[in-house]
VEXPA-598715 format. One record per residue (C-alpha): x negated, y negated, z negated; residue number from 1. Coordinates in Angstrom, 2 decimals. Each point is the difference from the previous one (the first is absolute). Example, Ala and Ser with C-alpha at 12.3 -4.5 7.8 and 13.67 -1.06 7.14 Angstrom:
BEGIN
        c1        c2        c3   resi
    -12.30      4.50     -7.80      1
     -1.37     -3.44      0.66      2
END
This chain:
BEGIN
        c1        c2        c3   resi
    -64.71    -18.01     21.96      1
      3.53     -0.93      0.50      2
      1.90      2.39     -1.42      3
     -0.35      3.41     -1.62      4
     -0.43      1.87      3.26      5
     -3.37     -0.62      1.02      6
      0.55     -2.56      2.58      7
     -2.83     -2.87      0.45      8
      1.06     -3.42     -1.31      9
     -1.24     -1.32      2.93     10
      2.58      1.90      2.63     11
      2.95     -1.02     -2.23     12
      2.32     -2.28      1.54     13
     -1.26     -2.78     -2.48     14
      2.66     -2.66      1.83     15
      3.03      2.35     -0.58     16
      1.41     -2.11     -2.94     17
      3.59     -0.86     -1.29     18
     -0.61     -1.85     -3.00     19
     -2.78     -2.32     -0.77     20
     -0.76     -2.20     -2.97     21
     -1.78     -3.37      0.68     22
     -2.29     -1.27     -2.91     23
     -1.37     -3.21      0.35     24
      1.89     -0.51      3.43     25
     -1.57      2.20      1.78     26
      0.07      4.44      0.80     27
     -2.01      2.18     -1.70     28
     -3.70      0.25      1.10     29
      0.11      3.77      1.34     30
      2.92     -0.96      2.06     31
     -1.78     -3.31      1.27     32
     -2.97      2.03      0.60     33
      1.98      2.68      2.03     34
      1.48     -2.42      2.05     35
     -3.16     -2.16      0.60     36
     -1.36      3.63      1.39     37
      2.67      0.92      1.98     38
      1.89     -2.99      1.00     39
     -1.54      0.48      3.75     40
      0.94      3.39      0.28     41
      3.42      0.71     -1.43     42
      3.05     -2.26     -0.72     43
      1.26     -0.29     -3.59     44
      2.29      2.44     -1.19     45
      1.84     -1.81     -3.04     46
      1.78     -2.87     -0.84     47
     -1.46     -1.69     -2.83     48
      2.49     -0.10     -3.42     49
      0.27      0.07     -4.00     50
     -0.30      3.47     -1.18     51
      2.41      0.22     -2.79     52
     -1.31      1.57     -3.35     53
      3.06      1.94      0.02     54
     -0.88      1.86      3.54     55
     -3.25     -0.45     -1.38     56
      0.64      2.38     -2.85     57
      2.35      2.46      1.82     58
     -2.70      0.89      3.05     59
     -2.48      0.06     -2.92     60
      1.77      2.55     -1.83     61
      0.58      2.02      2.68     62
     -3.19      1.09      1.30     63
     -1.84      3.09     -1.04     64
     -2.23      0.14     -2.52     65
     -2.70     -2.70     -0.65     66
     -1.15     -0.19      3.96     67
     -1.15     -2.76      1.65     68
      3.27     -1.19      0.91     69
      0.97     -0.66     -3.62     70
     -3.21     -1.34     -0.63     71
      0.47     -2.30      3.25     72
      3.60     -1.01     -1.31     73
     -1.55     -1.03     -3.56     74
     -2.60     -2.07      1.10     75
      0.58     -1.24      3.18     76
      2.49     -2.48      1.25     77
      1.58      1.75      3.04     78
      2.33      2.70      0.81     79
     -0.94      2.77      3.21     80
      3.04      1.27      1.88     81
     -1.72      3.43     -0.84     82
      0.27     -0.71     -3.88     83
      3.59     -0.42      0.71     84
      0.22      3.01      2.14     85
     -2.05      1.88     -2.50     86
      2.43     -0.93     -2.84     87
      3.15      0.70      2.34     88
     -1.43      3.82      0.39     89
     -0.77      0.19     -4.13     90
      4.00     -1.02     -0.34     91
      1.28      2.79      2.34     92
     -2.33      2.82     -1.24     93
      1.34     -1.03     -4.02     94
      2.98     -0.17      1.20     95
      0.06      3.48      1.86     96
     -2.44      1.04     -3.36     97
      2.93     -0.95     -2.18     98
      2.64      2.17      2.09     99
     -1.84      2.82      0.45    100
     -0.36     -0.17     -3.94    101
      3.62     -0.32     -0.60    102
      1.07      2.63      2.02    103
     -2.79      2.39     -2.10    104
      1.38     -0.95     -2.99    105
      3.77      0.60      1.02    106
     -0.61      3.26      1.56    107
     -1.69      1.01     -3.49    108
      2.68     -1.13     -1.80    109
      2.73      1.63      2.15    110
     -2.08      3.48     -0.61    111
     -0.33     -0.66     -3.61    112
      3.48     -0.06     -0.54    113
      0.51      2.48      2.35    114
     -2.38      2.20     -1.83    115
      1.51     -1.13     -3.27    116
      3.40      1.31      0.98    117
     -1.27      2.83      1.05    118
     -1.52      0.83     -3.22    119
      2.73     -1.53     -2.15    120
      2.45      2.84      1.89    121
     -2.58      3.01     -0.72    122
     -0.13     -0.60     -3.58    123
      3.68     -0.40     -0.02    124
      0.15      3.27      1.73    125
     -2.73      1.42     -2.71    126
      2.07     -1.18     -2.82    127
      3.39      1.65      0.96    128
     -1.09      3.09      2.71    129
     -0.92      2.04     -3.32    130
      3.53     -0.77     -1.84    131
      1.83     -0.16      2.85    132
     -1.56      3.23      1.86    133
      0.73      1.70     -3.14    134
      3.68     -1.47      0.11    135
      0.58      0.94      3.68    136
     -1.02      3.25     -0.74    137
      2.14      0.88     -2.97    138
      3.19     -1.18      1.96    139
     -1.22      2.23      3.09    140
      0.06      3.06     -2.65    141
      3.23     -0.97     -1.38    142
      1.28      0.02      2.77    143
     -1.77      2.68      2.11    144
      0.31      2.80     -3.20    145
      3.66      0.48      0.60    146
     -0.17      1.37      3.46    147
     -3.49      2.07     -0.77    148
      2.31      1.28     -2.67    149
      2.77      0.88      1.75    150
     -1.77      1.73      3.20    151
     -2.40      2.10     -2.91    152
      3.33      0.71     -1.33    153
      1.67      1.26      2.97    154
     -2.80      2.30      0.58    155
      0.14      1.23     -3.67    156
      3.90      0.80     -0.20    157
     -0.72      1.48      3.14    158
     -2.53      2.01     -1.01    159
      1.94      0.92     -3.42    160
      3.12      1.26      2.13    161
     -2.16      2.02      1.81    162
     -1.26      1.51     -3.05    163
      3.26      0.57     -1.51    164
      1.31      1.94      3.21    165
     -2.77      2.26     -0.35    166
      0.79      0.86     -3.33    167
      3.61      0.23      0.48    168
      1.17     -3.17     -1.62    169
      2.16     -2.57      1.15    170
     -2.20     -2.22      2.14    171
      2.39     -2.79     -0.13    172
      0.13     -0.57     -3.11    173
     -3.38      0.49     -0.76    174
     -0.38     -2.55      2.77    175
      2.15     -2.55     -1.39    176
     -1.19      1.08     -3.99    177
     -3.59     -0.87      1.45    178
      1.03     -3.49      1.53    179
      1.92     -1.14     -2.76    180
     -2.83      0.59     -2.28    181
     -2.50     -1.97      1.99    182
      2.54     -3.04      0.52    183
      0.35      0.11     -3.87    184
     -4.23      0.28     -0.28    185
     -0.58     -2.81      2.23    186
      2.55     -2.26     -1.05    187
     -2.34     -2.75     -0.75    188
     -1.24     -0.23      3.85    189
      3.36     -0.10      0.95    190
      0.78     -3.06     -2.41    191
     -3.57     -1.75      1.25    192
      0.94      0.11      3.73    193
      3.89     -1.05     -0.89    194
     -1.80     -3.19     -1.62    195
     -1.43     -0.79      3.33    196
      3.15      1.07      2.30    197
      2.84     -1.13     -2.01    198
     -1.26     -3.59      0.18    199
     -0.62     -0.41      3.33    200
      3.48      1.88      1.05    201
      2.09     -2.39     -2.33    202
     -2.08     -3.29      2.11    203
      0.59      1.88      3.01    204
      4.16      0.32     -0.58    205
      0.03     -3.77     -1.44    206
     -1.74     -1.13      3.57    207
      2.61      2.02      2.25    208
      2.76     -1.44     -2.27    209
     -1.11     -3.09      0.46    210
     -0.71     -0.23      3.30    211
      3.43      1.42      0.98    212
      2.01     -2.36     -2.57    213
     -1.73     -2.72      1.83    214
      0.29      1.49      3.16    215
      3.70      0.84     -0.07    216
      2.50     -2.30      1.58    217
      2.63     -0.77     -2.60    218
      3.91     -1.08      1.19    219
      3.60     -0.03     -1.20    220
      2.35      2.75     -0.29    221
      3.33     -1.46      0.01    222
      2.82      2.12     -2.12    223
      3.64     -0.64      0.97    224
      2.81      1.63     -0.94    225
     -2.11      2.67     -1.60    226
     -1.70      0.88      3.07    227
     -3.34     -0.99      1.91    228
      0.89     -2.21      2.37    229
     -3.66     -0.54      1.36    230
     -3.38     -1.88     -0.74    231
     -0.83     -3.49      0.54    232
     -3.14     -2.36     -0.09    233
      1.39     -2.26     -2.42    234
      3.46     -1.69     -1.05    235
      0.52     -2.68      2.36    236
      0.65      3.34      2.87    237
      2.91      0.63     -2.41    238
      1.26     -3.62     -0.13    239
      0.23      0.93      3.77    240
      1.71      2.40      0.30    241
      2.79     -1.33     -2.76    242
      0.06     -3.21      2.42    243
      0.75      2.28      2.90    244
      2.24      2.42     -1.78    245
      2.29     -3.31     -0.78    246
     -0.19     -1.28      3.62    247
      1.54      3.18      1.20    248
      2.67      0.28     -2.55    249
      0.89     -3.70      1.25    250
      0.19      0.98      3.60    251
      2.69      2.59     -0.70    252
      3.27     -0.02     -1.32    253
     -1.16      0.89     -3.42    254
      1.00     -1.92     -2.60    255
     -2.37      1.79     -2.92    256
     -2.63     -1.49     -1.89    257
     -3.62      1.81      0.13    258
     -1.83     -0.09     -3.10    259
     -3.28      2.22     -0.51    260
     -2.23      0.46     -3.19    261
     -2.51      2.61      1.33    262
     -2.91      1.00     -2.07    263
     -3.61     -0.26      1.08    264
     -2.85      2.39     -0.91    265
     -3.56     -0.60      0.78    266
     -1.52      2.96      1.54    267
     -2.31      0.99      2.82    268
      1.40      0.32      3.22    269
     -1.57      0.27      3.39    270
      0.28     -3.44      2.03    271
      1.22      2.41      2.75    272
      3.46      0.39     -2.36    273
      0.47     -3.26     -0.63    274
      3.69     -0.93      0.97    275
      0.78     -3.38      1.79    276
      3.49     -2.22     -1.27    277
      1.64      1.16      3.01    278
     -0.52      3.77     -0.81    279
      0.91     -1.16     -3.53    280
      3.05     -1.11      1.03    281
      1.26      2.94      2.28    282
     -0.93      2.15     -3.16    283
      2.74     -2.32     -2.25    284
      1.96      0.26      2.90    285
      0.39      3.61      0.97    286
      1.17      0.36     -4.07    287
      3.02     -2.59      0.29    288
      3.52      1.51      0.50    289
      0.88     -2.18      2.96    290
     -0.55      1.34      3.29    291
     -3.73     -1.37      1.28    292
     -1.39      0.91      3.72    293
     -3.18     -0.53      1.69    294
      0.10     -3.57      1.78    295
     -2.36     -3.07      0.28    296
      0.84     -3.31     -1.53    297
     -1.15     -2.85      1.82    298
     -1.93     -2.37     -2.89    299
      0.38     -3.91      1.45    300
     -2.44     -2.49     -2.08    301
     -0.24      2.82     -2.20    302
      3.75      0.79     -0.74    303
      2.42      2.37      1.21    304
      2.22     -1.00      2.61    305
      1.51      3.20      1.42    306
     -0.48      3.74      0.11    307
      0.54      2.21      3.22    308
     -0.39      3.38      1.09    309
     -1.81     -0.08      3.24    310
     -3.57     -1.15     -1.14    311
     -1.47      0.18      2.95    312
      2.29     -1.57      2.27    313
     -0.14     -2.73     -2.61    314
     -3.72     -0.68      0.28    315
      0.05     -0.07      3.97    316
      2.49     -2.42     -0.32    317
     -2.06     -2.19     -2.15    318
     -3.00      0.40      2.11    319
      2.08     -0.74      3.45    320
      0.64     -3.78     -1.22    321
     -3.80     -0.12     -1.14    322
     -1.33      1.14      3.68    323
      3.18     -2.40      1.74    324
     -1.97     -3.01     -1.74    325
     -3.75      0.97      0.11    326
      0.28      0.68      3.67    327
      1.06     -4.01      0.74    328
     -3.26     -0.60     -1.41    329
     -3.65      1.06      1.41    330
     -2.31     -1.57     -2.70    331
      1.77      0.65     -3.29    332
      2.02      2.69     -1.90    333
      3.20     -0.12     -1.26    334
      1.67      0.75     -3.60    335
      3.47     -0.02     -1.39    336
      0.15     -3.13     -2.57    337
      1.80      1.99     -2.55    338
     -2.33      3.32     -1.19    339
      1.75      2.93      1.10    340
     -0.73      3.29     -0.95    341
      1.85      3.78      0.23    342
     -0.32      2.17     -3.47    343
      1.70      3.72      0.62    344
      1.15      1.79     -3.17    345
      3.15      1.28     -1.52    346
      2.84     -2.45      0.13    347
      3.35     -0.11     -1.37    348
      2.12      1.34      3.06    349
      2.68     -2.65     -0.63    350
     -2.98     -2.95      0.80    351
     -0.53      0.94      3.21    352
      1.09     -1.49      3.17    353
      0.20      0.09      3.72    354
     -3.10     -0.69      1.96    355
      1.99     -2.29      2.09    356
      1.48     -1.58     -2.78    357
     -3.25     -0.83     -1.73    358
     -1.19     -1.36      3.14    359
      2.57     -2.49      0.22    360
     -0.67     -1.03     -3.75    361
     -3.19     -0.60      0.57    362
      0.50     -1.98      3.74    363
      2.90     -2.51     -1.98    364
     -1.87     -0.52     -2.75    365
     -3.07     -1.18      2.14    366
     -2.48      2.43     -1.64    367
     -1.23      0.78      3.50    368
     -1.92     -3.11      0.76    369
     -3.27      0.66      0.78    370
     -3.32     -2.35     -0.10    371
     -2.85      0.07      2.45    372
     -3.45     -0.31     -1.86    373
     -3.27     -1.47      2.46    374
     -3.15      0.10     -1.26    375
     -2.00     -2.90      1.15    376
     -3.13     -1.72      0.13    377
     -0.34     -3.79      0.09    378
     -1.60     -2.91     -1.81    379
      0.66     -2.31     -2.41    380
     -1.75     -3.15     -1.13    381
     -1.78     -0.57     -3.27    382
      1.00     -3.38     -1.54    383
     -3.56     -1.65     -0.97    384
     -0.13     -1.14     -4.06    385
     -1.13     -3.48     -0.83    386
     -2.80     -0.65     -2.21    387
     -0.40     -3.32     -2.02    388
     -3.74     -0.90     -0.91    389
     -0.26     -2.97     -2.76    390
     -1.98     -2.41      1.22    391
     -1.63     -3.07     -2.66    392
     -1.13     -1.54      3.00    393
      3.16     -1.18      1.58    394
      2.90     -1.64     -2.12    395
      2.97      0.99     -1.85    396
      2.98      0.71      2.68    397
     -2.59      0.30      3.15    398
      0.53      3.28      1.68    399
     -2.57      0.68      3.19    400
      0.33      3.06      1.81    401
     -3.47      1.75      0.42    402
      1.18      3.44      1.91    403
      2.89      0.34      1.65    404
      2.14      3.46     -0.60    405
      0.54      2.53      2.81    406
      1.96      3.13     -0.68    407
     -0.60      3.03      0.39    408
      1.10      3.16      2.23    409
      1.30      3.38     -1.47    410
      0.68      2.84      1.54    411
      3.79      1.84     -1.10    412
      0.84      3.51      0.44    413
      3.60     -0.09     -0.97    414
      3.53      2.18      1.12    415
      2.69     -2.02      0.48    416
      3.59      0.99     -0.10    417
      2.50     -1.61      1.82    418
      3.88      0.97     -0.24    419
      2.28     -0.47      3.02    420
     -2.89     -2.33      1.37    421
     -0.68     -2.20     -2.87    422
     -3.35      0.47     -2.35    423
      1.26      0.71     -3.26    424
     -3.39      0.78     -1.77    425
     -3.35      0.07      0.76    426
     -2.09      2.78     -2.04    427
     -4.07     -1.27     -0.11    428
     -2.29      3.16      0.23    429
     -2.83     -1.57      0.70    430
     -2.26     -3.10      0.10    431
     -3.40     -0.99      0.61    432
     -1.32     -3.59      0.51    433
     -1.29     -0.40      3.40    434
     -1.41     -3.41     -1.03    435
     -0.70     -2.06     -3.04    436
      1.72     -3.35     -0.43    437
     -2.11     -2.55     -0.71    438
      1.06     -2.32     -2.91    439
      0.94     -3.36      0.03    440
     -2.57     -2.27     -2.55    441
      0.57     -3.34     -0.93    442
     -1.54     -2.23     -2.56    443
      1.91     -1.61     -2.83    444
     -1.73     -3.32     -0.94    445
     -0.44     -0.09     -3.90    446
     -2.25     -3.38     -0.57    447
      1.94     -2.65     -2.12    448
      1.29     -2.92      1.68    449
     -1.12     -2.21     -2.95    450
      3.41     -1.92     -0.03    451
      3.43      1.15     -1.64    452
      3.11      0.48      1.87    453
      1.60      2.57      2.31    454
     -1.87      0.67      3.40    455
      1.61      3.38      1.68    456
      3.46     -1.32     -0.11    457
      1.04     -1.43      4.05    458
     -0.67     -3.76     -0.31    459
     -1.81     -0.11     -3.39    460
     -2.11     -3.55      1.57    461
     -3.49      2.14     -0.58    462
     -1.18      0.99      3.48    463
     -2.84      2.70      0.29    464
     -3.34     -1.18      2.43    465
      1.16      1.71      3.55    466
     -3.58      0.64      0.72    467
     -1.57      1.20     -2.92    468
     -3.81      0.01     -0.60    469
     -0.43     -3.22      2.56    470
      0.77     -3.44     -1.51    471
     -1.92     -2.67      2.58    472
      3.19     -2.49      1.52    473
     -1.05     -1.19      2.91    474
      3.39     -2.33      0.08    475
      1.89     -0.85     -3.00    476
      3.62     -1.05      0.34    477
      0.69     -3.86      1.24    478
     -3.29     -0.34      1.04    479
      0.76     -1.38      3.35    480
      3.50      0.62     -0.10    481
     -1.10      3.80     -0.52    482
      3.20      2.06     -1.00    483
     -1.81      2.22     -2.10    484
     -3.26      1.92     -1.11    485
     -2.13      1.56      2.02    486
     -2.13      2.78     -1.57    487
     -3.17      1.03      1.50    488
     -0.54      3.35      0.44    489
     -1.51      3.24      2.81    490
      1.93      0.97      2.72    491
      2.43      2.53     -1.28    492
     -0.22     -0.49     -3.54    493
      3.44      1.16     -1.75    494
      2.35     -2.41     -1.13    495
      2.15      0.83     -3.10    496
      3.84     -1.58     -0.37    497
     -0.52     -2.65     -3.19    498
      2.81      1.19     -1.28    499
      2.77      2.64      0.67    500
      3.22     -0.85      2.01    501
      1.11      0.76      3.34    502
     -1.59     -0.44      3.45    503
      2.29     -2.41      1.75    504
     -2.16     -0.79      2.77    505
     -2.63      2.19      1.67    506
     -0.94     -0.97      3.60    507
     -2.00     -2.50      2.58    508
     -0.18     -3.55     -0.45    509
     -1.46     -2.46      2.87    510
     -2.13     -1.93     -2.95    511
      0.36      2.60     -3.02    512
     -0.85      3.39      2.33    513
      0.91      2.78     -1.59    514
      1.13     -0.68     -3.19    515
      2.57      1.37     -2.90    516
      2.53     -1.72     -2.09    517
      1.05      0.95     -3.03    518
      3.02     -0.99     -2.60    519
     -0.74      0.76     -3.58    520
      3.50     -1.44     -1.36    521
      0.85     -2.76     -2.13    522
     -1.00     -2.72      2.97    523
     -3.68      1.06      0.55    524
     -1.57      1.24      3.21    525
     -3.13      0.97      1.43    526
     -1.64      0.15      3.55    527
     -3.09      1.41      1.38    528
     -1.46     -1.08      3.07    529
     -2.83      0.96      2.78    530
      0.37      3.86     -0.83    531
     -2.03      2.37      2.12    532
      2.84      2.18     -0.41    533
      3.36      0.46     -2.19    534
      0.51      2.73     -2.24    535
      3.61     -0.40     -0.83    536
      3.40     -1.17      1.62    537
      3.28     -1.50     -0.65    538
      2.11      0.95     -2.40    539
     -2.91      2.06     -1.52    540
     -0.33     -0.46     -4.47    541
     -3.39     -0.68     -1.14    542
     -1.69     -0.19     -2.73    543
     -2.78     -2.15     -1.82    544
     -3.23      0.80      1.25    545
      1.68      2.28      3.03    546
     -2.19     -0.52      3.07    547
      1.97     -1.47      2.30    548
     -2.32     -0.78      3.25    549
     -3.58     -0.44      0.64    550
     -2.48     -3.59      0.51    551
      0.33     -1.15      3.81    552
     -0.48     -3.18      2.14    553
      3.03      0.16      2.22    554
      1.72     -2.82      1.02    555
     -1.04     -3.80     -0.46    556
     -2.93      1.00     -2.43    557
     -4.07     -0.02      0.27    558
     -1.43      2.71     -2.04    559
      1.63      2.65     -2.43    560
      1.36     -1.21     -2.79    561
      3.33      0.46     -1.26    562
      2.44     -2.82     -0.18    563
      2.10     -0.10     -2.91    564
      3.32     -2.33     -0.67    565
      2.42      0.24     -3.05    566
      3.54     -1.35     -0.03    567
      2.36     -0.74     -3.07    568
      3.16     -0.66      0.97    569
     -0.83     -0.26      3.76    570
     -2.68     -2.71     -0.49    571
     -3.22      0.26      0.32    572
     -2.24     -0.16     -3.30    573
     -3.79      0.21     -0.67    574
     -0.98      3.40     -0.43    575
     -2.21     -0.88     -2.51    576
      2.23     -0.40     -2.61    577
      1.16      3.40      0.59    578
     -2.50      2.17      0.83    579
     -2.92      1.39     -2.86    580
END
């Protein structure tokens, strides 16, 4: 047999191997046998290899029960693909064995505590229904005696007036004898239930007490001159109204000084009743002995400047020279520069003055000038940051620029106001950023120079390599009346200044090409030759390690490189005594 299952040894795909074990060299002899049989009929099915004792093990301990499988497994020296299949199916069902067990045993334990609560409540509720029945129903007959009193009593002084009538008697008082003896017989139900009621009626008042304290809207009343002169939210209404009172006693003729000391009650007052500074001042007002009139007092930046009679008129004529300058513009609105505003009240009859008059006040003293306010969309540009990234691989004082900044777009929601044409402010409402600005990063060299002495000052005599990272020459200086050094290097390679200065030269050369000159000071130059392209121009300030153009092989030159010369005091010098 091969397996458990009944199936002949001799129909078992014999060849279907993964793992087989040589001994001595060779396969094992039921294998060699197999294959000897069936070699003409059927093409092998495995690929001969170690089985590891490991996999060995694993297969071995999953198969069911001691079959011929697990016999197979112990004593052989191969291993079938339907061992491993076998083995793969005992994993799944122990697995799904294993779940279905879990979920028993949490559903269990989910109605155990279930059940537990259950049972912990009814002996709760078996300890206290007795005491608490028997507590329930005392306070029910507390409280339910009283009225099965009274109504039995009702019925009995009824019936005992009755009675008396018959017989003659007063029925009245034999009435009220009758129910003042049972109040006096039943006095203890009476002082049961009151245990009960009183309680609860003394929370019930604290609640609604409460509950309207906090509820209630608490203000000022203001006292003067022994009289109420109103209510008001708090004292700064009555600082108000003495600033007002003052302005109008300044506008007339009066010469009297107004002093107040009210006095200020807290109460609760309906926010309805609240009085404003302006009715607090009519109030004050109305009591002086100088002769006061209705009128409206035109407030400019918040100060009285005049008082007339005709409050209406005055408004239209304030918002005629409003309408005259909004209606020269068609995008904008217009606004008087100085705040103006109209308060009617009680003035002092001699403060007020002709409509006319206060018109030409006003048109003199240029109070009328009026500003026009746009509102406008446009954009602005974001100014990009720059970012400086130590770098140990480049020396002190080199600076190489490895992204180059671009700003960035906002977009501005913003009313501008212009007076008589000109843009005197410009109020932002709104911005939002369109586009990000990219950041500029450069690279600081850090790595020691290994020698003392200053090298970021102009002219220092320490030059920085112009092509960093490539060091072949393919021409040093003099060598065959060579100028300078020429630096091997890719086709568009940057080249660094060696030093900062000023770019005194930046242009086309028949023999040079393109090529940059720079002056660092104190007598010492620089010049770059054969540039694919120049990155700077004259007049421009560079500094060390600033890229200034990129490796070429323009004019008289053979390959890229990038020619370098040094001067010192307008003579050429070797740049090898400069340059590290």
């Amino acid at each position: 047999m091969c397996d458990n299952y009944g199936t002949p040894r001799s129909s078992c795909p014999t060849d279907s191997v993964l793992f087989t074990t040589p001994k001595g060299g060779g396969i094992s002899t039921d294998n060699k046998e197999n294959k000897d049989n069936n070699n003409k009929n059927q093409a092998p099915k495995t690929v001969p290899a170690q089985m590891p004792e490991q996999v060995r093990e694993l297969v071995t301990r999953f198969q069911r029960g001691a079959n011929f499988a697990a016999t197979e497994l112990q004593t052989g020296d191969t291993l079938a693909i339907r061992l491993v299949y076998n083995a793969f199916g005992q994993l799944l069902y122990r697995m799904g064995l294993q779940t279905e067990y879990f979920v028993i045993r949490a559903a269990r334990l989910i109605r155990s505590i279930i059940l537990f609560i259950i049972h912990s409540f009814a002996i709760v509720v078996g300890i206290i229904k007795a005491p608490l029945g028997a507590m329930l129903t005392g306070v029910w007959h507390d409280l339910s005696e009283p009225v099965v009193r009274i109504f039995t009593g009702m019925a009995h002084t009824l019936d005992a007036m009755r009675e008396a009538k018959k017989q003659g008697a007063d029925a009245k008082g034999a009435g009220l004898a009758y129910l003042k003896g049972g109040v006096k017989a039943y006095r203890r139900v009476w002082l049961s239930a009151a245990s009960y009621i009183l309680p609860i009626a003394a929370l019930a008042i604290l609640v609604v007490t409460v509950y309207s304290v906090i509820g209630a809207n608490y203000s000022l009343r203001v006292t003067y001159n022994g009289g109420v002169i109103g209510f008001i939210e708090n004292e700064t209404i009555w600082e108000n109204a003495q600033t007002l009172i003052r302005s109008r006693i300044k506008a007339s003729d009066s010469t009297q000084e107004w002093s107040a000391s009210p006095t200020f009650n807290v109460v609760p007052v309906d926010k309805a009743a609240l009085s404003t500074a302006s009715n607090l001042a009519d109030t004050i007002v109305a009591q002086s002995p100088e002769k006061v009139q209705q009128a409206s007092g035109l407030y400019v930046d918040g100060s009285l400047y005049t008082v007339v009679s005709e409050s209406t008129a005055l408004q239209e004529f304030l918002n005629f020279a409003l309408d005259d300058a909004a209606s020269k513009t068609t995008d904008g609105r217009a606004e008087y520069v100085h705040t103006m505003e109209t308060v009617p009240g009680l003035y002092f009859t001699d403060s007020i003055t002709k409509l006319s008059e206060a018109e030409t006040m006003l048109k003199s003293a240029n109070l009328l000038q009026v500003k026009t306010i746009v509102n406008s969309t446009y954009t602005e540009e974001l100014d990009f940051e720059t970012i400086e990234e130590e770098n140990d691989a480049m020396y002190s004082g080199v600076k190489r620029v490895t992204q180059k900044g671009v700003n960035g777009i906002k977009e501005v929601n913003a009313d501008i106001v212009y007076i008589d044409g000109i843009e005197v402010e410009r109020r932002i409402l709104s911005e939002q950023v369109t586009k990000e600005a990219t950041p500029k990063i450069v690279q600081v060299g850090t790595k020691s120079l290994g020698f003392a002495g200053s090298i970021g000052a102009a002219g220092s005599g320490v030059l920085t390599f112009p092509v960093p990272g490539y060091s072949y020459i393919t021409t040093e200086f003099g060598q065959g009346g060579h100028r300078g050094m020429d630096i091997c290097a890719p086709y568009g390679t940057p080249i660094y200044a060696c030093e900062g200065g000023t770019v005194i030269e930046a242009g086309t050369h028949y023999s040079w090409g393109n090529y940059v000159k720079i002056d660092h000071g104190n007598g010492m130059a620089t010049l770059y030759a054969h540039c694919s392209s120049i990155l700077v121009s004259a007049g421009q300030t560079v500094g060390r390690g600033e890229a200034i153009g990129l490796v070429g092989s323009t004019g008289a030159s053979s390959g890229n490189h990038c020619h370098l010369e040094v001067y010192i005091g307008g003579g050429l010098v070797n740049p090898r005594g400069y340059i590290f």
